[in-house]
C-alpha positions in Angstrom: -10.9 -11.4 8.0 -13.0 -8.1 8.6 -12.1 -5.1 7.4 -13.0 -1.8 9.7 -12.4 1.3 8.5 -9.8 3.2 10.7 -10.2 6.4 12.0 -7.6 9.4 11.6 -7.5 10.1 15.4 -6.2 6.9 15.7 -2.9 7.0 17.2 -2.1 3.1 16.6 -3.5 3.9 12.7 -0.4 6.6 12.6 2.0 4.6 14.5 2.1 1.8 11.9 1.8 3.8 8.9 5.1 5.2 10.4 6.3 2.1 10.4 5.2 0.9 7.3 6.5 4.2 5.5 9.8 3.3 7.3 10.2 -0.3 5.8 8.9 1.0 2.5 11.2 3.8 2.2 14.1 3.0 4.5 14.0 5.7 7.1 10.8 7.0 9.2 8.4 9.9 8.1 8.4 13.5 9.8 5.6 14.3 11.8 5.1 16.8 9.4 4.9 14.8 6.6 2.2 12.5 8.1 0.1 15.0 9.5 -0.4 16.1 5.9 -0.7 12.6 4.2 -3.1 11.2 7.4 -5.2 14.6 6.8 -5.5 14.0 2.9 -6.0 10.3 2.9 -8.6 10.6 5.7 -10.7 13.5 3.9 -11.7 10.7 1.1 -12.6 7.9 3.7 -15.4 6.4 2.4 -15.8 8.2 -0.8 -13.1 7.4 -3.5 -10.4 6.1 -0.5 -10.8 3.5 1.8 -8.4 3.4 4.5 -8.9 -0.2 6.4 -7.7 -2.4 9.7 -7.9 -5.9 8.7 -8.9 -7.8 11.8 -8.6 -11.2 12.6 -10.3 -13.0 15.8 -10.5 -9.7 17.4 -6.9 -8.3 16.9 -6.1 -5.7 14.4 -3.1 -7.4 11.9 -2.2 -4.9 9.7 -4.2 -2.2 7.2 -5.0 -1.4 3.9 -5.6 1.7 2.0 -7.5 1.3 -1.7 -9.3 3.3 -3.7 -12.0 3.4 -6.3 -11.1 4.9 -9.7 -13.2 6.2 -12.2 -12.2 4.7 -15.7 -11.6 7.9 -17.6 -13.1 6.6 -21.3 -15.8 4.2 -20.1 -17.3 6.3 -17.1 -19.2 3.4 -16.0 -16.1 1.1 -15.3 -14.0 1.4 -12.3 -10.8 0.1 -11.1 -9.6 -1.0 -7.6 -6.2 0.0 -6.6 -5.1 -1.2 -3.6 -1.8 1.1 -2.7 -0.5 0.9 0.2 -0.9 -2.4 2.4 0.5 -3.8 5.8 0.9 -6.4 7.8 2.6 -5.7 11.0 5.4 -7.7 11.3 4.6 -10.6 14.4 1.7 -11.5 12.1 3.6 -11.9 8.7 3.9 -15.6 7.0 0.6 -16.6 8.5 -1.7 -16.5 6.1 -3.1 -13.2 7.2 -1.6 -10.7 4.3 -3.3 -13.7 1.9 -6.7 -13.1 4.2 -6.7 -9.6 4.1 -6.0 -9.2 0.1 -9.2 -11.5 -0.4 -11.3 -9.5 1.8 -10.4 -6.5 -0.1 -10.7 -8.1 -3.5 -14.5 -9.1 -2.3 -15.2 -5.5 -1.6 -14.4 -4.5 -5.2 -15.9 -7.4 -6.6 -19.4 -6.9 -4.3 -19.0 -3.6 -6.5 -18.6 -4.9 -9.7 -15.3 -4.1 -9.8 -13.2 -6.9 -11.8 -10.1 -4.9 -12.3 -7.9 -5.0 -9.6 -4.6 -3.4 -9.0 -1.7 -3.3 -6.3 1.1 -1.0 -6.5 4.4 -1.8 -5.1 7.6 0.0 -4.8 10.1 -1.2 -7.3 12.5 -2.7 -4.8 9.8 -4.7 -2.5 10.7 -7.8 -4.1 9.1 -9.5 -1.3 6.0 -7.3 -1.9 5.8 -7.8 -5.3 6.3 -12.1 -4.9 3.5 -11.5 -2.4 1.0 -10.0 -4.7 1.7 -12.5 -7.3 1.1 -15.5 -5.6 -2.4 -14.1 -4.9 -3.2 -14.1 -8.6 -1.7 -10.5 -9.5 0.6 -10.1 -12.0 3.2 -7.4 -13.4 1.1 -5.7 -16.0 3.4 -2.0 -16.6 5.9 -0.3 -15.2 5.7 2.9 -13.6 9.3 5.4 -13.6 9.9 8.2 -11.6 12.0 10.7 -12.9 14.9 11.2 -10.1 17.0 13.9 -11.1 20.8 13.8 -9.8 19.9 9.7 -9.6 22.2 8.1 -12.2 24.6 10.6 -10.9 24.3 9.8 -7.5 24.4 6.3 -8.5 27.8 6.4 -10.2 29.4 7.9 -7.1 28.6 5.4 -4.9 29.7 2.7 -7.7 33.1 4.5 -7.9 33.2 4.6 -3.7 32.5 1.0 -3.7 35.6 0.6 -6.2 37.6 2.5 -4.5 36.9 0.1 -1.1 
């Protein structure tokens, strides 16, 4: 697996991050909304951000977006984070998400980078059974505060009663 670093002008690029976004939160992104996260993830390419194609015999598979934290206490120890991660769908359960979170794990660890992260949203229970059986596992949680959610919540319990 080869990682090549993806370019924002790339309409594919935007076309499955659209998708992505889509699986991940359950409806498509606005144009709007990834024009600015394209433009922001894009003006850190290379630096702090990476923002990959994993490529396999030729054909691009999915992508990857990691970064490269600073530790804030010990300035000389970073951390890898990959966060968002994507394997289009006609490649999935053939070894290629597997491939591609090696090849990124070597780029931290040609770095010195031992301390790896993935983030997941809570509900990607398939993401999350995917990232452990390559060695990750849950070390915190991360809560959002959702205002209106436990409200919002109860209402739809109560609808489902009422059904």
């Amino acid at each position: 697996m080869k990682l090549e670093y993806a370019s924002p002008d790339d309409r594919k690029f935007r076309d499955w991050l659209r998708k992505y976004r889509e699986e991940i939160g359950g409806e498509a992104p606005s144009d709007a909304w990834l024009d600015a996260y394209t433009r922001h993830i894009f003006s850190e390419q290379g630096k702090h951000r990476h923002i990959w194609w994993g490529v396999d015999g030729g054909r691009r598979i999915g992508f990857a977006v990691a970064m490269v934290i600073q530790q804030p206490v010990d300035r000389g120890r970073q951390q890898g984070m990959i966060a968002e991660f994507f394997i289009y769908p006609e490649y999935r359960r053939e070894g290629y998400g597997r491939k591609l979170a090696d090849a990124i794990i070597e780029f931290f660890q040609e770095r010195g980078i031992t301390d790896v992260h993935a983030s997941v949203i809570a509900d990607n229970v398939r993401g999350i059974r995917f990232w452990e059986a390559c060695s990750f596992q849950i070390a915190r949680y991360v809560l959002a505060h959702r205002p209106g959610l436990r409200e919002q919540q109860e209402k739809e319990e109560e609808e489902e009663a009422e059904l």
